[in-house]
C-alpha positions as CSV (number, residue, x, y, z in Angstrom):
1,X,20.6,-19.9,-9.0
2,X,17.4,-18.2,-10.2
3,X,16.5,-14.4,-8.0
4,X,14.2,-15.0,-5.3
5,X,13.1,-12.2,-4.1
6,X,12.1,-11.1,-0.6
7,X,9.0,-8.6,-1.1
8,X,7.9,-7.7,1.6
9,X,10.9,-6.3,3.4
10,X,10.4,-2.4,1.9
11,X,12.2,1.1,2.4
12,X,8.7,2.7,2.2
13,X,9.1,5.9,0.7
14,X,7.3,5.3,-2.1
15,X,3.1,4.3,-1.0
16,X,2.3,1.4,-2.8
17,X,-1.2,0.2,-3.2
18,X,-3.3,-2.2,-4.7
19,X,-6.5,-1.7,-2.9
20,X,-8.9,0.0,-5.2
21,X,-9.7,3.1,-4.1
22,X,-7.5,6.5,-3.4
23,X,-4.8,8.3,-1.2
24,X,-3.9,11.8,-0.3
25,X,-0.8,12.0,-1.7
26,X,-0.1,14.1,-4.7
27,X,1.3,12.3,-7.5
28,X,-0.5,15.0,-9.9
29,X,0.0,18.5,-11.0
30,X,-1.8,21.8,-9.5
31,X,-2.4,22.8,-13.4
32,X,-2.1,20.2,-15.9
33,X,-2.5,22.2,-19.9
34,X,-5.3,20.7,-22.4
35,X,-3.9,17.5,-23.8
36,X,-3.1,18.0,-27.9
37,X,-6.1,17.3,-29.9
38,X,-7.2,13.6,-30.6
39,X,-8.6,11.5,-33.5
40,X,-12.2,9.8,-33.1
41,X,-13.7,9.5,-29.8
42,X,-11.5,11.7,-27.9
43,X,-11.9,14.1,-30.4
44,X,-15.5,14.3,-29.9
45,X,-15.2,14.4,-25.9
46,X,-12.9,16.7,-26.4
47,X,-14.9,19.1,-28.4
48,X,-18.0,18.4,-26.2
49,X,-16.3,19.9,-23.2
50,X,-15.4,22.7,-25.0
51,X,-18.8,23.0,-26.2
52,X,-20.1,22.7,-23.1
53,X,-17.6,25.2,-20.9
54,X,-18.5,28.1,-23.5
55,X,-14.7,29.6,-22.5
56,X,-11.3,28.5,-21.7
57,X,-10.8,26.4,-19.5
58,X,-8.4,23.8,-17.9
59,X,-9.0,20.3,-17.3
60,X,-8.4,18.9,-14.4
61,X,-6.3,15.6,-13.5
62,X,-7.0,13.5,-10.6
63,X,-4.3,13.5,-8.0
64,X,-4.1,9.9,-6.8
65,X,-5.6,6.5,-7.3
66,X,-5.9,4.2,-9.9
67,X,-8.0,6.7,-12.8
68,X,-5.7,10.0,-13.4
69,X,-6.7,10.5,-17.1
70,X,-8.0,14.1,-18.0
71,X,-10.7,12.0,-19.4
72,X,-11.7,9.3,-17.5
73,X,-13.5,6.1,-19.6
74,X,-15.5,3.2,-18.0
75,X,-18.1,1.0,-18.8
76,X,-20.7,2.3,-16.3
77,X,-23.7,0.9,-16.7
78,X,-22.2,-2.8,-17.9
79,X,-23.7,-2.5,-21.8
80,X,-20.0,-3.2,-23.4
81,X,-19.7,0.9,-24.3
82,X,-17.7,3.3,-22.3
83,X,-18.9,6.4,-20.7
84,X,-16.2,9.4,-20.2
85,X,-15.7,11.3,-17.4
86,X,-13.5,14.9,-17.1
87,X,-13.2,17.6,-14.5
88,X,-12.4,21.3,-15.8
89,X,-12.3,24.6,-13.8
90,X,-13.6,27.8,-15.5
91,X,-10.9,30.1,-16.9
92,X,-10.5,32.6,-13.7
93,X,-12.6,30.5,-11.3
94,X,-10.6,28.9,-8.4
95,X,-13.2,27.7,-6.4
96,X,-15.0,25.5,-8.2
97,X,-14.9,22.6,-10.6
98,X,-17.2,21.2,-13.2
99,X,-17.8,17.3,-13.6
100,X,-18.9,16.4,-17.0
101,X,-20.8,12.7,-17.4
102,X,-20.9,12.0,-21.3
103,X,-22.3,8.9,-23.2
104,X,-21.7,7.3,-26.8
105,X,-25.8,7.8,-28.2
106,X,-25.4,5.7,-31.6
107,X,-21.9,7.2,-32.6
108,X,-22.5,10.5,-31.4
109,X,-21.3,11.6,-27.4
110,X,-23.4,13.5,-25.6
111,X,-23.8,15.1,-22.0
112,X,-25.1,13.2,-19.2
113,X,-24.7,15.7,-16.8
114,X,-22.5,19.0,-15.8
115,X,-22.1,18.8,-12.2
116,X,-20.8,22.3,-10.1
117,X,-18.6,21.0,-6.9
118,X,-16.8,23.9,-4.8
119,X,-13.5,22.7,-4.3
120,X,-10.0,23.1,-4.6
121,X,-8.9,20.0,-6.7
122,X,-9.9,16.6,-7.6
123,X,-8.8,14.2,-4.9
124,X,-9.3,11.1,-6.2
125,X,-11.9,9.1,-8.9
126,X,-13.1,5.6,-8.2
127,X,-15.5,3.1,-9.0
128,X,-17.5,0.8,-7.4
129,X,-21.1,-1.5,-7.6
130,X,-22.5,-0.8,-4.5
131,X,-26.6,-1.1,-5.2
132,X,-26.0,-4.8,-6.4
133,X,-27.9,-3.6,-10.0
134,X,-24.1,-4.3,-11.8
135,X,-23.5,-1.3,-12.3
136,X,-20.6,0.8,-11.2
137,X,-21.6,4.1,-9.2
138,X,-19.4,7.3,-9.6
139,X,-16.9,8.3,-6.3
140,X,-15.3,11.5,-6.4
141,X,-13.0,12.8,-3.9
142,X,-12.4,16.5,-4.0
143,X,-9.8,18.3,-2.2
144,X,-10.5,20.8,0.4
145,X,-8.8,23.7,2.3
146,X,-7.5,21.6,5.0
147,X,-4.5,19.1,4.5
148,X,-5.4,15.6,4.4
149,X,-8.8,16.5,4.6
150,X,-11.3,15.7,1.4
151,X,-14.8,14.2,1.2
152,X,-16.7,12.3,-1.0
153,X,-19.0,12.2,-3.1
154,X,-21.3,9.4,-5.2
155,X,-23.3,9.6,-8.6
156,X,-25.2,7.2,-10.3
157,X,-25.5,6.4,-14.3
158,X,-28.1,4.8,-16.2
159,X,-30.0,5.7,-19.3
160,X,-27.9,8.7,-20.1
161,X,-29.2,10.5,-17.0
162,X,-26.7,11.0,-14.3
163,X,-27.8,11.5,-10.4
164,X,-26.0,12.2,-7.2
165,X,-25.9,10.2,-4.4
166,X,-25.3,11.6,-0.6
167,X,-22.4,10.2,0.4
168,X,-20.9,13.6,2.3
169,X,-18.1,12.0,4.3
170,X,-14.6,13.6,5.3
171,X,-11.9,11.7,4.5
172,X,-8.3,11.3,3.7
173,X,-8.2,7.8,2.0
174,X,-10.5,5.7,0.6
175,X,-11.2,1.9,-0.6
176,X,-13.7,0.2,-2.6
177,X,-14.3,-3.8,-2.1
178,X,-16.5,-6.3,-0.5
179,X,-16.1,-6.1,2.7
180,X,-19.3,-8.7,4.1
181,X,-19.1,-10.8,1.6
182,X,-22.8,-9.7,0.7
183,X,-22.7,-9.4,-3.1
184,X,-22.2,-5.5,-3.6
185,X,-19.4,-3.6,-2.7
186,X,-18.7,-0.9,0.2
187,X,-16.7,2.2,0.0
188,X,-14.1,2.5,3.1
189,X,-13.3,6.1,4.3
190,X,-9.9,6.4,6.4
191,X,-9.1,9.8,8.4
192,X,-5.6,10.8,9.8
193,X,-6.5,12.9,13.2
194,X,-7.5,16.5,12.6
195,X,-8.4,19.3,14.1
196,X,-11.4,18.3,11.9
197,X,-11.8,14.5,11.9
198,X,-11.4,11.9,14.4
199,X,-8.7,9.2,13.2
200,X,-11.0,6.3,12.5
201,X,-12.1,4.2,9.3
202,X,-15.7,4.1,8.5
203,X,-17.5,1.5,5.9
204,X,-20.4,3.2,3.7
205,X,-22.9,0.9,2.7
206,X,-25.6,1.8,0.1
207,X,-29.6,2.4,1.3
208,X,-31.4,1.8,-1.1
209,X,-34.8,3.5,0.3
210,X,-32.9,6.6,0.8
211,X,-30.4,6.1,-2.1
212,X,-27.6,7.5,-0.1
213,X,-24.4,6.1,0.8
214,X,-24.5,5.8,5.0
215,X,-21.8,4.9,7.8
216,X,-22.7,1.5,8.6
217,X,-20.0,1.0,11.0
218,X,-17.0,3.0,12.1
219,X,-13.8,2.1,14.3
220,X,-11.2,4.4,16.2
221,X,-7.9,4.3,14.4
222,X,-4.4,5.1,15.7
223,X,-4.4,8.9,16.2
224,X,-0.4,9.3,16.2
225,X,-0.6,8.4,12.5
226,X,-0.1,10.9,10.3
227,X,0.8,9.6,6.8
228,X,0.1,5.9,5.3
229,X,2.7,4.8,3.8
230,X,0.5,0.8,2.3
231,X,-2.7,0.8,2.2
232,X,-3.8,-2.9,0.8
233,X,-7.3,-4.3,0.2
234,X,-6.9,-7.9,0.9
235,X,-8.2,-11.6,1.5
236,X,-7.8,-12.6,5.0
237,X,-8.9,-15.5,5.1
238,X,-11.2,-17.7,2.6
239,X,-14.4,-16.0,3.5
240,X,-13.2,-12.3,4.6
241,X,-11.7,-9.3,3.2
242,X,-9.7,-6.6,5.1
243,X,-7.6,-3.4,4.4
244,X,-4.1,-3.5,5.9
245,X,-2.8,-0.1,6.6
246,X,1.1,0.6,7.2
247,X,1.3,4.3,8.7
248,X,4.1,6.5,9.5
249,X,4.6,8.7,12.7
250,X,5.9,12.2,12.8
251,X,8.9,10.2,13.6
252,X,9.1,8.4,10.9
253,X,7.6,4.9,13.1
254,X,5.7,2.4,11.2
255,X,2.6,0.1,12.6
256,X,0.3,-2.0,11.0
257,X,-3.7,-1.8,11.4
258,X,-6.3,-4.3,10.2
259,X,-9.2,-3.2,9.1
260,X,-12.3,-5.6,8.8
261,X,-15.8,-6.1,8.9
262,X,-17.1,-8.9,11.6
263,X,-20.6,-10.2,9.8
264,X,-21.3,-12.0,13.7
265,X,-20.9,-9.0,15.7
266,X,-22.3,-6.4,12.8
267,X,-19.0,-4.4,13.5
268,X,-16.3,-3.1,11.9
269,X,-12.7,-3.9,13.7
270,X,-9.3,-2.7,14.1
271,X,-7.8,-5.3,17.0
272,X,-4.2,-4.2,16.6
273,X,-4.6,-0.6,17.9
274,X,-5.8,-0.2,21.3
275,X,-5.7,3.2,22.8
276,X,-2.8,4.0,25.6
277,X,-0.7,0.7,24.3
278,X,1.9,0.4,22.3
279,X,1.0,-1.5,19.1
280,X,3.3,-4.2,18.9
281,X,4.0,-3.7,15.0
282,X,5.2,-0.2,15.5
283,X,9.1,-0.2,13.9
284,X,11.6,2.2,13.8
285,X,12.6,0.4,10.0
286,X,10.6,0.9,6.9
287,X,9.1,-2.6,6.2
288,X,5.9,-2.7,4.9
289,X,3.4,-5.9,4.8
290,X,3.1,-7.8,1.6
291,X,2.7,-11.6,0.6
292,X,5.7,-13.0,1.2
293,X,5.3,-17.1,1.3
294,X,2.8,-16.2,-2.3
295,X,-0.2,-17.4,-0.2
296,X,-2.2,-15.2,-1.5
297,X,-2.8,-13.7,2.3
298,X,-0.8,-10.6,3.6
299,X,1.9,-11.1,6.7
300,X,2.5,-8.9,8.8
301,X,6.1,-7.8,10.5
302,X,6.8,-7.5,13.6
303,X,10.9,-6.1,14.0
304,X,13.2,-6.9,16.9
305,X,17.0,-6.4,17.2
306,X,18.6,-10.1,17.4
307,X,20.7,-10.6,20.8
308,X,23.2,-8.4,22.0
309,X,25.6,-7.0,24.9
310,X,26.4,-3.8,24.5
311,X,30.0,-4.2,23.5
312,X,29.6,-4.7,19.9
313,X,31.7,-1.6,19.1
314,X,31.8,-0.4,15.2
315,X,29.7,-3.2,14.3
316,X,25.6,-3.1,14.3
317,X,23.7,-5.8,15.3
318,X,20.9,-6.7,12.9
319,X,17.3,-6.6,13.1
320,X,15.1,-10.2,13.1
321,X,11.9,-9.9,11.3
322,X,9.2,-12.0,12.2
323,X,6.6,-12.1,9.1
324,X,2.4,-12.6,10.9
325,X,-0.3,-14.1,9.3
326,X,-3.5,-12.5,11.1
327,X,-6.0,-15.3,12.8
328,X,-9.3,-13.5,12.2
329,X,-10.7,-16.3,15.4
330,X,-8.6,-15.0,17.9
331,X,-7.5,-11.5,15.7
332,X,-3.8,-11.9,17.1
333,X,-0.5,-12.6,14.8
334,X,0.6,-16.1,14.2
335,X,4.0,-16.1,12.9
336,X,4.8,-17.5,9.4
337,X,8.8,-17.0,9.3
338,X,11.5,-14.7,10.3
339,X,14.4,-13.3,8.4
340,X,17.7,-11.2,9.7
341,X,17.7,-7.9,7.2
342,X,20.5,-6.0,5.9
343,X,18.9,-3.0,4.6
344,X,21.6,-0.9,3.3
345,X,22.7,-3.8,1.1
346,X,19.1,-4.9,0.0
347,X,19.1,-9.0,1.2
348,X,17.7,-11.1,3.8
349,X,18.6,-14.2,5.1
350,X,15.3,-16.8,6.3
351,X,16.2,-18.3,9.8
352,X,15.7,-21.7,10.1
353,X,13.3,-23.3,12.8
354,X,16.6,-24.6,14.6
355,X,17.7,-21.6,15.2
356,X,15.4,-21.1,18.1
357,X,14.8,-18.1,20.1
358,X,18.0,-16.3,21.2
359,X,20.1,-18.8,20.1
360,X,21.9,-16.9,17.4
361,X,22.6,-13.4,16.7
362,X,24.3,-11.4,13.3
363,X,26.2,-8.5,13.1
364,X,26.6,-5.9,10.1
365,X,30.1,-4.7,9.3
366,X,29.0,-1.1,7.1
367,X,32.6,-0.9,6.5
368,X,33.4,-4.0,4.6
369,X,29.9,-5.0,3.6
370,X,29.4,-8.0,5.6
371,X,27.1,-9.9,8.1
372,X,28.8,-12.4,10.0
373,X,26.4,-14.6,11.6
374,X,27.2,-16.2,15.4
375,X,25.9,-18.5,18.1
376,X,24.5,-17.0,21.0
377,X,25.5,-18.5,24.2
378,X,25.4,-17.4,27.6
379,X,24.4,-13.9,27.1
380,X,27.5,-13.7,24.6
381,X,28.9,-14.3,21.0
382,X,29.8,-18.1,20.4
383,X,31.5,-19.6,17.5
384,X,31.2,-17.4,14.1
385,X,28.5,-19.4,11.7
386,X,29.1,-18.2,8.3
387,X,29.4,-14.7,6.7
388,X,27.4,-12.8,3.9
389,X,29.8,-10.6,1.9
390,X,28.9,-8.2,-0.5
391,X,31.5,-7.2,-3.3
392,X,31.1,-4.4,-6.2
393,X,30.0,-6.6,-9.0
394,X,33.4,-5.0,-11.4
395,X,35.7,-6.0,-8.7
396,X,34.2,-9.5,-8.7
397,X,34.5,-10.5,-12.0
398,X,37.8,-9.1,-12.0
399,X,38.8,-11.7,-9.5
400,X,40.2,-9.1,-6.7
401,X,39.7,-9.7,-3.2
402,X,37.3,-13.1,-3.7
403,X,39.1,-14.9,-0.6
404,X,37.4,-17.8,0.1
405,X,33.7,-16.6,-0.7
406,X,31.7,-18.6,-2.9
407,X,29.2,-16.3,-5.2
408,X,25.1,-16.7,-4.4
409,X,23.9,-14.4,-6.7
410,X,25.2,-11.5,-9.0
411,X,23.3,-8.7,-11.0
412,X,24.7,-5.3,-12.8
413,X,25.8,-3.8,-9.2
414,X,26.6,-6.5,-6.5
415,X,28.1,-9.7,-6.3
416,X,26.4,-11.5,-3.3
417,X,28.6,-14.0,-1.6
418,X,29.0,-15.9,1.5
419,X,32.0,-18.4,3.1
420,X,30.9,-20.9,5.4
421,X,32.9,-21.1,8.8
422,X,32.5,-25.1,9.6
423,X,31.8,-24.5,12.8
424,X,30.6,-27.9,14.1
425,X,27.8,-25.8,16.2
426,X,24.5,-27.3,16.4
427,X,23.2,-24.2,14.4
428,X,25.7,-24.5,11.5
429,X,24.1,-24.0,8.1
430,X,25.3,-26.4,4.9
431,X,26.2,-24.0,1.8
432,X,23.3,-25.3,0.4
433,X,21.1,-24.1,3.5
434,X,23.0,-20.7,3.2
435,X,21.9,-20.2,-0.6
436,X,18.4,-21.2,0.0
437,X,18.2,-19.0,3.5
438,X,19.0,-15.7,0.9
439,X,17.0,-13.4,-0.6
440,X,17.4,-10.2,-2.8
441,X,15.0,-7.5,-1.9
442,X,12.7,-6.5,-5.1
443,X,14.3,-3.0,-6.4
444,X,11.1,-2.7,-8.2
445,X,9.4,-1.6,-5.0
446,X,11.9,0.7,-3.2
């Protein structure tokens, strides 16, 4: 039976993102060394910085997003030849940091521009078309004083000349996409509550007049968050983008906020946080929203324990997940499918639509590494479906302890199993059903 794999359910320590644009948390080091000396280009970059610093110096690596080179190369201006960009603070200086803007002139690389920031660090370095011209502009995030707290800046390239645009916005995560569907893209600024920022998410749209980056529309965000854990630029629906945001409490909760732009109303939405109620996404589990049916559209979870009394002693009942698409119409959750979770041992098992609300209920034996699934009837356990069983994958090829489990899947640490109890309930699986119903959690993203 080939691995399927159930991505979405997460133990979200590690932030994974694949919206374009950056985070605040430091993947980089406070004082990366030179890197050895290169052949060709790099070489020449290399010895144009130095040209230019006039002095020792240290280059400086961007702490998150997508570009965390020392030297940073992208076609800017869209003619099929790279521009470089590098950061380096002053040998003794440790309150500012130069950006350098070079371009290849004919085989030779020369200096766009040397730009002077005062700041602690380099956030963050992204790109983005946001003037429609096809040309990518310049974000820089740089690192401030206060935790969590950076702001942004924008340049512009074009005929070897490099110019700054105003873009001056506190942040502590950002995103670049098109968010209106109008052709160019915006820049999205998200800010955890500070003593210096509201918690809200604002989308930056270019003026061209001005040639400034503005706050075209902003939205409150939920204020108890003080980490995001997924942050994921994302379709929808056909026609509209959005940014789903998984954030962590101080306790270690979980919700889920969408972020959009409504082209109608000319206003920028977040329907699944409303101040003074709960959000109903928030979990006490790490499970994090991903793609799970491969539709190309994110779900979202919404976690519940299944059925219980009370009296279930050493054993712990297991949580239902119920995976949301969002309906953008009437921005609520619509539910796509639900799965019971065993965390500790990585696997999910899909419920079927006959199981119907209530009507069945799993509980999670730590000590022998089994879920035994029941019918719930009457406020109590019925009959015992079938049972998942985990073995050590050594033991199981050695043939100890197999009972009457059949295997479902095996890699270099577990043997998954499961032995069906027969039960003649009207909820009763068929092995087959069983096999299909299970899932491996991706170890690639945990």
């Amino acid at each position: 039976m080939k691995l399927k794999t159930a991505a979405a359910a997460v133990i979200a320590t590690v932030l994974l993102m694949s919206a374009s644009g950056c985070d605040f948390t430091d993947f980089g080091s406070e004082n990366m060394l030179r890197p050895p000396k290169s052949m060709g280009d790099e070489a020449e970059i290399e010895q144009l910085i130095a040209d230019t610093a006039k002095g020792d110096y240290t280059l400086k690596y961007p702490k998150s997003g997508n570009y965390r080179s020392a030297i940073v190369m992208t076609d800017l201006d869209g003619d099929g030849t790279s521009e470089a960009i590098a950061f380096y603070r002053e040998k003794g200086n440790t309150t500012s940091i130069h950006m350098l803007v070079m371009y290849d002139d004919n085989g030779s690389w020369k200096l766009s521009s040397d730009f002077v920031t005062e700041t602690t660090d380099i956030d963050c370095v992204d790109f983005a078309n946001v003037d429609g011209n096809g040309a990518l502009e310049i974000f820089v995030g740089y690192a401030t004083y206060s935790p969590n707290v950076n702001f942004l800046s924008c340049y512009s390239y074009g005929g070897g000349t490099t110019q700054a645009i105003t873009a001056g916005q506190n942040y502590s995560a950002f995103y670049c996409g098109d968010l209106n569907s109008d052709g160019m893209d915006e820049v999205v600024t998200l800010s955890l509550y500070s003593t210096e920022n509201e918690a809200r998410a604002s989308m930056l749209s270019y003026d061209a007049e001005k040639k400034s980056m503005f706050a075209k529309a902003t939205v409150p965000m939920d204020p108890n968050v003080v980490k995001y854990k997924n942050v994921t630029i994302c379709d929808l629906d056909n026609k509209t983008k959005g940014i789903v945001v998984d954030g962590s409490f101080a306790s270690e909760e979980i919700n889920t906020q969408v972020i959009y732009y409504n082209n109608e109303l000319s206003l920028l939405r977040n329907p699944l946080f409303k101040d003074k109620t709960k959000n109903l996404t928030q979990r006490t589990i790490p499970v994090i929203c991903a793609d799970i049916n491969n539709d190309q559209l994110y779900e979202i979870p919404v976690v519940s324990q299944l059925p219980h009394s009370g009296s279930e002693g050493t054993e712990t009942v297991a949580d239902k997940i119920i995976w949301n698409s969002f309906d953008l119409g009437s921005e609520t959750l619509v539910q796509s499918v639900s799965m019971v979770a065993n965390y500790d041992l990585k696997y999910t098992v899909k419920m079927p639509e006959k199981w119907q609300k209530d009507t069945v209920t799993a509980l999670i034996n730590s000590e022998n590494n089994s879920t035994a699934f029941y019918e719930w009837k009457d406020d109590e356990l019925g009959d015992e479906l079938f049972e998942i069983k985990v073995f050590d994958v050594a033991s199981w090829d050695k043939g100890q302890n197999k009972g009457n489990y059949t295997i479902i899947y095996k890699d270099n640490k577990y043997a998954y199993t499961f032995v069906n109890c027969n039960s003649k309930s009207e909820y009763e699986l068929s092995d087959e059903e069983i096999k299909t119903a299970f899932s491996v959690l991706n170890e690639l993203i945990i």
